[in-house]
C-alpha positions as CSV (number, residue, x, y, z in Angstrom):
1,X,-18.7,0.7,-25.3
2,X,-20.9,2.1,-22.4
3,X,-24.0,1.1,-20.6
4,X,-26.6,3.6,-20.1
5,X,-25.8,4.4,-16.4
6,X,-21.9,5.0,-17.5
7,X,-23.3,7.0,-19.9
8,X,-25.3,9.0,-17.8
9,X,-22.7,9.2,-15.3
10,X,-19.4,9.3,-17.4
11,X,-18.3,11.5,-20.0
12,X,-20.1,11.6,-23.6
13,X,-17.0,10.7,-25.9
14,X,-18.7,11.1,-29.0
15,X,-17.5,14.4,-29.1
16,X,-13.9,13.4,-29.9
17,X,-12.6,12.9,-33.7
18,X,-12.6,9.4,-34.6
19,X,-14.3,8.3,-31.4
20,X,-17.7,6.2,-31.7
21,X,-19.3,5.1,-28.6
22,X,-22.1,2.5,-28.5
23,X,-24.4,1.9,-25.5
24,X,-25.1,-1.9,-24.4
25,X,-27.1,-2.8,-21.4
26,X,-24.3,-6.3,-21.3
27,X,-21.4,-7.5,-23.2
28,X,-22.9,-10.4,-25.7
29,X,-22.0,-11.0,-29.6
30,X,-24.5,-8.3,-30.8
31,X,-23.3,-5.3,-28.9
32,X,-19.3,-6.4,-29.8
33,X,-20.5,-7.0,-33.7
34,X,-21.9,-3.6,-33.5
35,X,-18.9,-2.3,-31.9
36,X,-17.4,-3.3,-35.1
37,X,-15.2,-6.4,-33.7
38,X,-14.8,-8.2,-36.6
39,X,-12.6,-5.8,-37.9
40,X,-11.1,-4.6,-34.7
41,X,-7.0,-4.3,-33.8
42,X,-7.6,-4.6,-30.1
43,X,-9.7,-4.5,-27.6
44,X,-9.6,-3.3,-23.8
45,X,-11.7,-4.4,-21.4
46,X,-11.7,-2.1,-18.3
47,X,-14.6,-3.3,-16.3
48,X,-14.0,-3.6,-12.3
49,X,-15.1,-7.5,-12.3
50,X,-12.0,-9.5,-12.8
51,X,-14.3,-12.8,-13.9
52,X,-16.3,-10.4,-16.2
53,X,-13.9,-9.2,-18.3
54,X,-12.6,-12.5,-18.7
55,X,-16.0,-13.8,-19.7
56,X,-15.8,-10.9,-22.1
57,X,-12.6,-11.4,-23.8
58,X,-13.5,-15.3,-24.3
59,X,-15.9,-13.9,-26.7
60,X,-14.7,-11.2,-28.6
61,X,-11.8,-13.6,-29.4
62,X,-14.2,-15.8,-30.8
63,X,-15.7,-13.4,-32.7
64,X,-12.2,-11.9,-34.1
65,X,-9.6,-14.8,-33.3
66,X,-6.5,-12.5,-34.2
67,X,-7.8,-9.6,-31.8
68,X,-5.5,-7.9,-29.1
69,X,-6.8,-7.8,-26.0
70,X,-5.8,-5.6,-22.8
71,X,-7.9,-6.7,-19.8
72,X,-7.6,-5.2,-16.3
73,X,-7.9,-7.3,-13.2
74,X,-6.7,-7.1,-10.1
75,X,-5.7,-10.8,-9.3
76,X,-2.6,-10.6,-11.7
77,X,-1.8,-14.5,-10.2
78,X,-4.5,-15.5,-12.0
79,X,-4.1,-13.1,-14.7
80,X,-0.6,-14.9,-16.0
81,X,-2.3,-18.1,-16.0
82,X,-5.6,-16.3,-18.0
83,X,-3.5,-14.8,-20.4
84,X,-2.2,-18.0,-21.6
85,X,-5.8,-19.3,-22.9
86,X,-5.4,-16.7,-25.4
87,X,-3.4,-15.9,-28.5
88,X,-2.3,-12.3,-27.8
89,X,-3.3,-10.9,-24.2
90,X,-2.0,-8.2,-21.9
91,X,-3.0,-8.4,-18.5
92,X,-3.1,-4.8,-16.9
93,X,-3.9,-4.1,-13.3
94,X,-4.9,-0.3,-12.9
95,X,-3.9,0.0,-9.0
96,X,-0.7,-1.5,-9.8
97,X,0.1,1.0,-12.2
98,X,-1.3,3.8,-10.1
99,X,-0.2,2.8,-6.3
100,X,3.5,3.8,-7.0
101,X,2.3,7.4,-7.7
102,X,0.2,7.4,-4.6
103,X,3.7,5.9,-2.3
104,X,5.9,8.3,-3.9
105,X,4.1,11.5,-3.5
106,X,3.6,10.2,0.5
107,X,6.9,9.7,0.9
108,X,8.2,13.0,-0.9
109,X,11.4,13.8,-2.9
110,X,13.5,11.0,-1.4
111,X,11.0,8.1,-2.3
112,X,12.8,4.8,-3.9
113,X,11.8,4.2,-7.8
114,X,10.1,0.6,-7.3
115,X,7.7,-1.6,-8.8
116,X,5.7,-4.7,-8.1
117,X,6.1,-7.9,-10.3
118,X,5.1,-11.5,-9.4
119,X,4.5,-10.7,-5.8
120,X,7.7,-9.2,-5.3
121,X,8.4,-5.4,-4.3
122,X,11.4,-4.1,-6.6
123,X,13.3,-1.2,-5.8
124,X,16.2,1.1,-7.5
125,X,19.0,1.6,-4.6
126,X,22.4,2.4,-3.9
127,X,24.5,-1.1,-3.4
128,X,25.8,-0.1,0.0
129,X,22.4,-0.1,1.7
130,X,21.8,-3.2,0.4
131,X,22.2,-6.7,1.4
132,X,24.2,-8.7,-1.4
133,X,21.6,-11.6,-1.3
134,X,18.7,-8.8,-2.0
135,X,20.5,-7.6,-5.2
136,X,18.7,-8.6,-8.4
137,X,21.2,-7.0,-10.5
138,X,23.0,-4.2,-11.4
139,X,21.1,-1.1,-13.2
140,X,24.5,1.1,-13.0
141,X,28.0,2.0,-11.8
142,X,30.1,5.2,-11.7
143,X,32.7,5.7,-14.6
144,X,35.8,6.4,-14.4
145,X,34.4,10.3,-16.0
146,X,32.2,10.6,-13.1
147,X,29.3,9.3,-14.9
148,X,26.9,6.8,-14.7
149,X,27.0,3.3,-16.9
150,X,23.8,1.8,-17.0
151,X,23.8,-2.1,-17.1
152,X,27.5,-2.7,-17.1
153,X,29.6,-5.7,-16.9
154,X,30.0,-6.7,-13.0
155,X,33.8,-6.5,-13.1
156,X,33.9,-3.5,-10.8
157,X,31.3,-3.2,-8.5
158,X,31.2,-0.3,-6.1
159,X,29.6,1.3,-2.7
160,X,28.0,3.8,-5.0
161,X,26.7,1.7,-7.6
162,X,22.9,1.8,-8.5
163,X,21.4,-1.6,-7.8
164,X,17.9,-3.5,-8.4
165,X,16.4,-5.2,-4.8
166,X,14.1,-6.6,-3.7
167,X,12.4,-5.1,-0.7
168,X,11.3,-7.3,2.5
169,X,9.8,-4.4,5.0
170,X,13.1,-3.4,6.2
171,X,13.8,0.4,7.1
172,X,16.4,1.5,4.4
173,X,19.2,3.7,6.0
174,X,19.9,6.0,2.5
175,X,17.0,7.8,3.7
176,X,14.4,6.5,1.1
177,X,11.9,4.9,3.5
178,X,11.4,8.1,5.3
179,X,8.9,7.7,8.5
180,X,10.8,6.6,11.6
181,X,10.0,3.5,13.4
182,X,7.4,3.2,16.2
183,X,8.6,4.5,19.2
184,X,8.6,1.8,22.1
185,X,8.1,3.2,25.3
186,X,10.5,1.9,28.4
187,X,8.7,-0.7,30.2
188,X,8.5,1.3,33.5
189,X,7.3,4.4,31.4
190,X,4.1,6.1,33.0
191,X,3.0,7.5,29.8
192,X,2.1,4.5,28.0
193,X,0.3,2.9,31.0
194,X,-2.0,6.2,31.1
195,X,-2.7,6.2,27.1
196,X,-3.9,2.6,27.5
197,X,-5.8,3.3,30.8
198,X,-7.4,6.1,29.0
199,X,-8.1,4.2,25.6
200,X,-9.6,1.2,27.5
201,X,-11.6,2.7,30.6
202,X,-13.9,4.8,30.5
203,X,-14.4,7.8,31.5
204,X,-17.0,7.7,34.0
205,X,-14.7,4.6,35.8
206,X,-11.5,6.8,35.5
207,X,-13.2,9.5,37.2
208,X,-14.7,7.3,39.7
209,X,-11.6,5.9,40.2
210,X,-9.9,9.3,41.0
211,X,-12.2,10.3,43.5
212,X,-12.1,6.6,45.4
213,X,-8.1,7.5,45.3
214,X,-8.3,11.0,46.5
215,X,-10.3,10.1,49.2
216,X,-8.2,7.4,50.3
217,X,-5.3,9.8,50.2
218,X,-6.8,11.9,52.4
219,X,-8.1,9.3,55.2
220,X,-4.7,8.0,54.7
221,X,-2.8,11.8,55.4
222,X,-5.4,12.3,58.3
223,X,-5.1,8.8,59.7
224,X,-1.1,9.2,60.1
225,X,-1.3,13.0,61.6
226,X,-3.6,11.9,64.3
227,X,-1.7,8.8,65.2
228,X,1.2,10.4,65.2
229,X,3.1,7.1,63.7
230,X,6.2,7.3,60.9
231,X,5.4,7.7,57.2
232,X,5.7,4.0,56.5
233,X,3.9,3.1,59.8
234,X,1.0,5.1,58.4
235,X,1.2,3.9,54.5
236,X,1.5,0.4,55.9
237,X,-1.9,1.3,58.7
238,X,-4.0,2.8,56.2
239,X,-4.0,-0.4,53.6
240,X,-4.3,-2.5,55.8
241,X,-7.6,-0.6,57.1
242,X,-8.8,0.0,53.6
243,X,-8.4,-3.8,52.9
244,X,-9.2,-5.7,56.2
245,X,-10.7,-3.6,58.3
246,X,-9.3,-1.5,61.8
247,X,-8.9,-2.1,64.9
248,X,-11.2,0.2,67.4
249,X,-9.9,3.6,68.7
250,X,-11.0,5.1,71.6
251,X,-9.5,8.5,69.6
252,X,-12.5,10.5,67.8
253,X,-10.0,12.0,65.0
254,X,-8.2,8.5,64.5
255,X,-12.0,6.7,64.5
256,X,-12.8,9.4,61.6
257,X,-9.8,8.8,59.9
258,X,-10.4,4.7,60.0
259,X,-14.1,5.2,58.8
260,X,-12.8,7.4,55.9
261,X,-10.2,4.8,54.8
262,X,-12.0,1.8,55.4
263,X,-15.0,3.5,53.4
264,X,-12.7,4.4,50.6
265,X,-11.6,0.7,50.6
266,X,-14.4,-1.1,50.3
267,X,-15.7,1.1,47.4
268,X,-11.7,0.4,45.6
269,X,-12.1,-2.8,45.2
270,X,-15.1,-3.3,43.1
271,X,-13.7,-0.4,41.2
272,X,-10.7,-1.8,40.2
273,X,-12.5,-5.2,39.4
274,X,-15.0,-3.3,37.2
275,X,-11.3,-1.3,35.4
276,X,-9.6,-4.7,34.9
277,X,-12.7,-6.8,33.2
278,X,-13.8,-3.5,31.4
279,X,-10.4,-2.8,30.0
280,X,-9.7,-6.3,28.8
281,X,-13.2,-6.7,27.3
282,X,-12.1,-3.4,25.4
283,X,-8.9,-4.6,24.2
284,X,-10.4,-7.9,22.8
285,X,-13.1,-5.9,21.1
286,X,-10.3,-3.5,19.8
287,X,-8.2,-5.8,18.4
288,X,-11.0,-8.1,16.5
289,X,-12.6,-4.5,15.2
290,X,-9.4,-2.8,14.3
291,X,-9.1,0.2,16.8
292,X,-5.7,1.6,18.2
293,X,-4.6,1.3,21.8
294,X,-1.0,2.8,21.1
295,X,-0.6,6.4,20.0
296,X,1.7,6.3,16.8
297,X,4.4,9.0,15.2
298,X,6.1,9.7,11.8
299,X,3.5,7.0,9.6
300,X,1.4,6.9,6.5
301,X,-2.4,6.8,7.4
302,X,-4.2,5.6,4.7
303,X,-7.8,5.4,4.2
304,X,-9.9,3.2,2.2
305,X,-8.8,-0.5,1.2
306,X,-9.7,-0.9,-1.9
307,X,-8.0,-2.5,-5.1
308,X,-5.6,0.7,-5.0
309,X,-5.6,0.6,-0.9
310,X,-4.4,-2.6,-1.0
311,X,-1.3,-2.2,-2.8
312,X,-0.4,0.9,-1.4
313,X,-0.2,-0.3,2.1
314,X,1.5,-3.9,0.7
315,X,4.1,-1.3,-0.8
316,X,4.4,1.0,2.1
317,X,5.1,-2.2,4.3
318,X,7.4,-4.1,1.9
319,X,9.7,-0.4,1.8
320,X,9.4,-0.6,5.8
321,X,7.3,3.0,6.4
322,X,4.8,2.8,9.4
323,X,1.5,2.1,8.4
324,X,-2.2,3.0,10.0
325,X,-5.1,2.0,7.5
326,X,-8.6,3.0,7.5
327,X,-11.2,1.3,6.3
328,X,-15.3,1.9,7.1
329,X,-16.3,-1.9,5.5
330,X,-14.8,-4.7,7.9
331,X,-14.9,-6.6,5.0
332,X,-12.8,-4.6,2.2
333,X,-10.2,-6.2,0.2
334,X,-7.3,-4.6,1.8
335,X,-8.9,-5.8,5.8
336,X,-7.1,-9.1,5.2
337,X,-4.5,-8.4,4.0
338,X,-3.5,-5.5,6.8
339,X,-4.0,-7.9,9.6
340,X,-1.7,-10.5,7.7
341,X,1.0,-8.0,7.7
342,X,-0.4,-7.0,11.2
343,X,-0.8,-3.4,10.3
344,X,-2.6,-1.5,12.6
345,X,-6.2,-1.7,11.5
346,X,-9.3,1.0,12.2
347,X,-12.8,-0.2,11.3
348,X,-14.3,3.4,10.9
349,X,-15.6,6.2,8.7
350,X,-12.9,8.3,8.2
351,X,-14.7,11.7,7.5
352,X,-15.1,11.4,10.9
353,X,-12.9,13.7,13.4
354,X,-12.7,10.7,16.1
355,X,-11.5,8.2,13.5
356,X,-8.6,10.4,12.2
357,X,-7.9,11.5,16.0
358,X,-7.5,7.4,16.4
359,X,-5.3,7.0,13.4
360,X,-3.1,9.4,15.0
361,X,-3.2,11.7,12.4
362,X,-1.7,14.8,14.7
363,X,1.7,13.0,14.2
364,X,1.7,11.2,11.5
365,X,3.6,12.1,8.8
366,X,1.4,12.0,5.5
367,X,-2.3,11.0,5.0
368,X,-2.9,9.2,1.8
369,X,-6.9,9.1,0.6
370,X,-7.7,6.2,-1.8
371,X,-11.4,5.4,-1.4
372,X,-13.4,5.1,-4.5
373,X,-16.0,7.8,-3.2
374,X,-15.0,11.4,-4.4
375,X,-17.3,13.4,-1.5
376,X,-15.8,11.0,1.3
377,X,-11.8,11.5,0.0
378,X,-12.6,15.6,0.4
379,X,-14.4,15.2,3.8
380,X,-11.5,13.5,4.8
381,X,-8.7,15.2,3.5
382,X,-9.9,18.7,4.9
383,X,-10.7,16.8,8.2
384,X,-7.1,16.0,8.4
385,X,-6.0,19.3,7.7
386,X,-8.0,20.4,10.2
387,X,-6.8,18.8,12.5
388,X,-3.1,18.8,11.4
389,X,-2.5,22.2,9.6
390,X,0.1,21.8,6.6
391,X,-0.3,18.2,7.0
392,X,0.6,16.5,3.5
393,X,-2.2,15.0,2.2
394,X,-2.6,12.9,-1.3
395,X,-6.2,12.0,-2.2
396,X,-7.8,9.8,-4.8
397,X,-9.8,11.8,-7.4
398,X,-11.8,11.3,-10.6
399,X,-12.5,14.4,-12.1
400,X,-8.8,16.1,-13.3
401,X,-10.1,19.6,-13.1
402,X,-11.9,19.4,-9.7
403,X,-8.7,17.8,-8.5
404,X,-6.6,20.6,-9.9
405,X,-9.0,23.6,-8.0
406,X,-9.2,22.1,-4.9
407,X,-5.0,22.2,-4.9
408,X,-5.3,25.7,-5.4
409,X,-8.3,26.9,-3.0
410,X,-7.5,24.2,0.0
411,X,-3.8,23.8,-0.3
412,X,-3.9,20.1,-0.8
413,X,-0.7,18.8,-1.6
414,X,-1.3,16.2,-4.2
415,X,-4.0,14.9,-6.2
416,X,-4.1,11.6,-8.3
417,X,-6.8,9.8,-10.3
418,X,-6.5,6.4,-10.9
419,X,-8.0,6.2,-14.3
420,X,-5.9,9.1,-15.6
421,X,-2.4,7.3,-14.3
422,X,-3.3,3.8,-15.8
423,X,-5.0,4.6,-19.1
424,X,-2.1,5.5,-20.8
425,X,-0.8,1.8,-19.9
426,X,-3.7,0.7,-21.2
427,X,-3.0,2.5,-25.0
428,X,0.3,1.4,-24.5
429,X,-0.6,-2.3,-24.3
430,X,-3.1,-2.3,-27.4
431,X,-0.2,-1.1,-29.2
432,X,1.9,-3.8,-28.0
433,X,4.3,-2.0,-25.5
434,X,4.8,-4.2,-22.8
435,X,6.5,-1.6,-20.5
436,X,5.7,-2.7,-16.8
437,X,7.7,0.4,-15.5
438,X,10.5,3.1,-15.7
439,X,13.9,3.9,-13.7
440,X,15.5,6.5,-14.0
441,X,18.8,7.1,-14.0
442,X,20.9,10.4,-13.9
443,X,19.2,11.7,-17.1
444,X,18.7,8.0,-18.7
445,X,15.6,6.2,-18.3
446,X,15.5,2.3,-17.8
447,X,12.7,-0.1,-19.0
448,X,11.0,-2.6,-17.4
449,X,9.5,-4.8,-19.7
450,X,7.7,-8.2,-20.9
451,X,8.2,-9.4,-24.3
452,X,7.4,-13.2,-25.5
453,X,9.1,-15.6,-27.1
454,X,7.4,-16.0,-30.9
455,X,8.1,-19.7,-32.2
456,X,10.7,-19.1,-34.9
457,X,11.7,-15.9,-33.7
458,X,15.4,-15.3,-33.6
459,X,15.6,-15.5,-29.6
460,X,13.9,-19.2,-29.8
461,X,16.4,-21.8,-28.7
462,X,18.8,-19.3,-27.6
463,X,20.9,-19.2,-24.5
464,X,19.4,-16.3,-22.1
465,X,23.3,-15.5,-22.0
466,X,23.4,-14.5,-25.5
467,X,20.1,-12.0,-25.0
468,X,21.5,-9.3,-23.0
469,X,24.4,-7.0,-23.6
470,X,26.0,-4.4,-21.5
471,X,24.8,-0.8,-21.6
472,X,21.2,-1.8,-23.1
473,X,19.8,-4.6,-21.8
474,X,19.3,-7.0,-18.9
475,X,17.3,-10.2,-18.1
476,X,16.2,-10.3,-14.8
477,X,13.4,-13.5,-14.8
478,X,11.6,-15.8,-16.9
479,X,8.3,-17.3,-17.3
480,X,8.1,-20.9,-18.7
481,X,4.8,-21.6,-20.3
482,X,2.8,-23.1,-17.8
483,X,4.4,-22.4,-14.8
484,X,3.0,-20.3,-12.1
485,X,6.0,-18.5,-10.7
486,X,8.8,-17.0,-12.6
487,X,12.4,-18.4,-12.6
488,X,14.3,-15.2,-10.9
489,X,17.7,-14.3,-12.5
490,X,17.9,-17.4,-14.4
491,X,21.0,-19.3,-15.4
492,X,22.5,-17.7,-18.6
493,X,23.0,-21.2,-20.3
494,X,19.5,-21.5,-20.1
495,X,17.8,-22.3,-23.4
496,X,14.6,-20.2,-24.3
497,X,11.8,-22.2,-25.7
498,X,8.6,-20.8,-27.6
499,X,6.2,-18.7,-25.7
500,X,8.2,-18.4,-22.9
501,X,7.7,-14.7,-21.3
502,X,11.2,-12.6,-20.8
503,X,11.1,-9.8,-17.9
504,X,14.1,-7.2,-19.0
505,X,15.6,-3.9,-17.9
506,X,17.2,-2.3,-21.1
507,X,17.4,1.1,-22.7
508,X,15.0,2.1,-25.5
509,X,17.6,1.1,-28.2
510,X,18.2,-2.4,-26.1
511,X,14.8,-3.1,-25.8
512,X,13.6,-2.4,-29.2
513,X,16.4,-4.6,-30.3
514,X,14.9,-7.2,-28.4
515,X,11.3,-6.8,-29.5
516,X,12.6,-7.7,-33.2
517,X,14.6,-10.4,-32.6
518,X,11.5,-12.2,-30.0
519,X,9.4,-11.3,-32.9
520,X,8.0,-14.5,-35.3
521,X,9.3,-13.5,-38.9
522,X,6.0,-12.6,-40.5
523,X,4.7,-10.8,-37.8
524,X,4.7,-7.1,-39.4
525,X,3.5,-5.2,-35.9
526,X,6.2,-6.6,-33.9
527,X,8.8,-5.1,-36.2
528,X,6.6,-1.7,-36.5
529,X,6.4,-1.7,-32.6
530,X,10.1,-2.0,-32.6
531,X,11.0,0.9,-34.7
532,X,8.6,2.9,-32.9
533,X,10.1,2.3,-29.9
């Protein structure tokens, strides 16, 4: 289903086999009826309006009350507890699903595998750069053949052991998080006390200021050669003239000399009044409207703050990489956020040369482009290559083949659309494949996955002890109905009740064992799911 404007806008599906799209001007009970509802498997609602798409869902499901539904929202706090006023829902958040791609290609090559769940930042690493609280569990160890065993039985844990952690903004030393930490200058370092003088004066002051100096220099030089006094005599003669005044001289060149200095003086100290009020006044206004003061090296700028902004500086700050975010609307979803994790913030349009020159962006070490405006990602992308040739740069766009062309013709390094990364989760949910995300390892692949407890399934009253089994599967929290947070690594005499929500890691053949024995006995899908698997 489309409105008019999505239709004008959007591509015309209709030309697909199978595919029948019908144009609403609003989601009521006519335009689902004639979207043929009643008779419908599932239903995905992908509108940007969290509230929306819940409104919407409330009414299909009365329409059809044995429909799937997949609805994206970005609050997925409030989507566990939405999820639970219907009979079979899937809540899906597309920049979750599509930040990860946006990190990694930032990073590079040596980027961690991680995912967010409940609030948490989840990462694939090797056990010795880990702290043994961090460790959720273990996702492999080295066999006595050299090769990997994935979910083994902790009896021989090792430094080179593959481990699931959770990430709190520390650097990692194996490398993964790979900008360098801000430099801090030595506290009697000139060079930091003239990048703040020149960020926070300026310029007319500074160069009034250098003149007042020079010329007090030279009254100062002239006043000791014609009084013929020692160096310190001179230095300690020519501020106290500039400050308070001399005493009269019958000699012409000393009188000229005092005149000079004393001139100089008085014209100083307004000066520096005027530099210390105008350079707090600047810092105050820099800090409440986001602009730098401190040049930065070896970080991640990103620009726009978005739903996908958001979470891609909330990861890039949970794996501990520098962070500089741009954002031209002080009041953005990601603006809060930043200044809660007191990342450095710029209030600006960043198509703008002076905005990226702000950001750093000579030295940073990737620039990652996530606005929702197509035309503004490209003006600043090739602004930042202009600035920093063979800079890597990873911009957000919609249109697959446009994205592809201007790799080729401008040399940018990566592009990434949103919608293209998360609609396959969205398929994937209809179907009933709760996969949240993938790890590999060597040349297996882990799954990360939900899967509910049916009443009178096979896993209902079970210990979660009895669930997993080495080499396939893993259960790393639960979800009671009706609680808000899950219960991480919980005890394995635990007793599972109905409805309760499992988050495992497993292997294809552990979780598909898993999704027919959560399944409710006469539920044919979950048993089809599972074979499919």
């Amino acid at each position: 289903m489309m409105t008019p404007a999505q239709k004008r806008s959007g591509r015309d599906f209709s030309d697909l086999a199978g595919v029948r799209v019908v144009t609403a001007e609003r989601l009521d009970d006519r335009a689902f009826v004639s979207a043929g509802i009643r008779t419908a498997a599932g239903l995905a609602l992908t509108e940007q309006d969290d509230v929306g798409n819940i409104h919407a869902a409330m009414r299909a499901e009365e329409i059809n009350s044995r429909l799937r539904i997949v609805i994206r929202m970005f609050n997925l706090s409030l989507g566990l507890r939405v999820r639970q006023l219907f009979r079979d829902c899937a809540i899906i958040s597309d920049s979750a699903i599509a930040a990860p791609a946006f990190v990694q290609a930032a990073l590079g090559d040596g980027a961690p595998t991680y995912f967010r769940l409940s609030g948490r930042t989840l990462y694939a690493a090797s056990r010795a750069d880990v702290a043994p609280s961090d460790v959720i569990c273990d996702l492999s160890q080295t066999g006595p053949d050299g090769a990997p065993d994935v979910l083994p039985v902790v009896d021989r844990p090792g430094p080179t052991d593959v481990v699931l952690a959770v990430a709190h903004g520390e650097r990692q030393t194996n490398g993964h998080a790979r900008g360098t930490p801000l430099r801090k200058a030595r506290p009697w370092s000139l060079g930091p006390l003239v990048r703040n003088l020149r960020q926070s004066v300026s310029r007319s002051l500074r160069i009034a200021l250098a003149v007042t100096f020079g010329v007090l220099l030279a009254g100062g030089v002239s006043l000791v050669i014609s009084s013929g006094e020692g160096v310190w005599a001179g230095i300690y003669q020519t501020l106290l003239t500039a400050f308070s005044g001399a005493d009269a001289s019958e000699d012409i060149a000393v009188q000229i000399s005092q005149l000079v200095v004393t001139v100089a003086g008085m014209a100083l100290v307004p000066l520096l009044t005027a530099t210390v009020v105008e350079g707090l006044v600047n810092t105050r206004l820099a800090v409440s409207s986001g602009r730098l003061l401190t040049r930065r090296e070896n970080h991640v700028v990103v620009v726009g703050l978005g739903n996908v902004g958001t979470r891609v500086i909330r990861s890039l700050h949970d794996l501990g990489v520098p962070v500089v975010a741009i954002d031209k609307n002080p009041d953005a979803r990601g603006v809060a956020l930043a200044r809660e994790l007191e990342i450095p913030l710029i209030i600006g349009d960043a198509s703008r040369e002076e905005t990226l020159r702000t950001a750093s962006i000579t030295t940073c070490s990737a620039l990652v482009i996530v606005s929702t405006d197509d035309v503004v990602n490209l003006e600043a992308a090739l602004g930042g290559r202009t600035l920093r040739p063979g800079l890597k740069v990873v911009v957000r766009l919609f249109d697959t083949d446009f994205a592809e062309r201007l790799q080729r013709t401008f040399s940018i390094g990566t592009s990434r659309s949103v919608s293209a990364l998360a609609a396959p989760a969205f398929a994937a949910s209809l179907l009933e494949r709760e996969v949240l995300a993938t790890i590999p390892i060597g040349r297996r692949v882990l799954l990360v996955a939900e899967l509910p407890v049916a009443p009178g399934s096979r896993l209902d009253g079970r210990a979660i002890g009895e669930i997993g089994s080495a080499g396939e599967a893993r259960v790393i929290a639960l979800s009671a109905l009706g609680e808000p947070r899950p219960i991480w690594s919980p005890a394995a005499e635990r007793r599972l009740e109905p409805l309760d929500r499992l988050t495992v890691i497993a292997t294809r053949a552990g979780l598909s064992r898993l999704l027919r024995l959560a399944a409710a006995p006469d539920d044919p899908i979950g048993h089809a799911v599972a074979v499919a698997r």
